[in-house]
N, C-alpha and C positions, 0 to 999 in steps of 0.2 A: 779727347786729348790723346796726342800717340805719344806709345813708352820709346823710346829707346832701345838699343841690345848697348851692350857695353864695347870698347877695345880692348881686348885682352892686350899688355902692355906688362914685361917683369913681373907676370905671376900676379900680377893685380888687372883690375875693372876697374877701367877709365869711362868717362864721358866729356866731351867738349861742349862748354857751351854754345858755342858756335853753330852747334850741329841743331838744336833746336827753334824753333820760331822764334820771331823779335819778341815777340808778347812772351812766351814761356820763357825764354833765356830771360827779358829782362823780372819776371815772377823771383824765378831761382835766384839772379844774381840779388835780389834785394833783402831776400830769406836768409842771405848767406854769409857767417864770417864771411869779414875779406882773407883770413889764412885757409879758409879751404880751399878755395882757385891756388891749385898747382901745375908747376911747367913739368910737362913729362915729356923725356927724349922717346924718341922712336924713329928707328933708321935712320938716327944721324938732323934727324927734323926736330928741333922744339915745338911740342905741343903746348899751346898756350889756353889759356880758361879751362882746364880739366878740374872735376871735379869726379870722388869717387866715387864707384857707382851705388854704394849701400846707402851715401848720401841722398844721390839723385834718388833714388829706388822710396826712400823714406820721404823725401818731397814731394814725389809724385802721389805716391798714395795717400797721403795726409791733403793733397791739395784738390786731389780729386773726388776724395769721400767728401770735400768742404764745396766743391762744387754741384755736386749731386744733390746734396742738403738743400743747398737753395734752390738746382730746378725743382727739386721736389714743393716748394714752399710756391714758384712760381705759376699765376693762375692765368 
């Protein structure tokens, strides 16, 4: 699974989920309050499905160490 870098966006770390695979976007978005997905402007554009990156950052690695477990178990 690949990580992300974040959008640096008003001093925060952004992620869209857009920007991930249909399979991992749809992972996260089910993981996820629906009040985490936030609109973030940026140059005048609405960013839509942002999610923050300490968020994303904590999903990934929780879902990857959950990943790992099982190839591990797989013979």
């Amino acid at each position: 699974m690949t990580k992300l870098i974040p959008i640096f966006i008003n001093g925060g770390k952004w992620i869209q989920l857009s920007q991930l695979s249909t399979e991992q976007g749809q992972k996260l978005k089910s993981w996820l309050p629906v009040s985490c997905l936030k609109k973030v402007l940026y140059n005048g554009m609405e960013l839509k499905d942002c999610v923050d990156f300490e968020t994303y950052e904590y999903w990934f690695r929780s879902h990857q160490v959950s990943g790992q477990r099982q190839a591990a178990l797989d013979f």
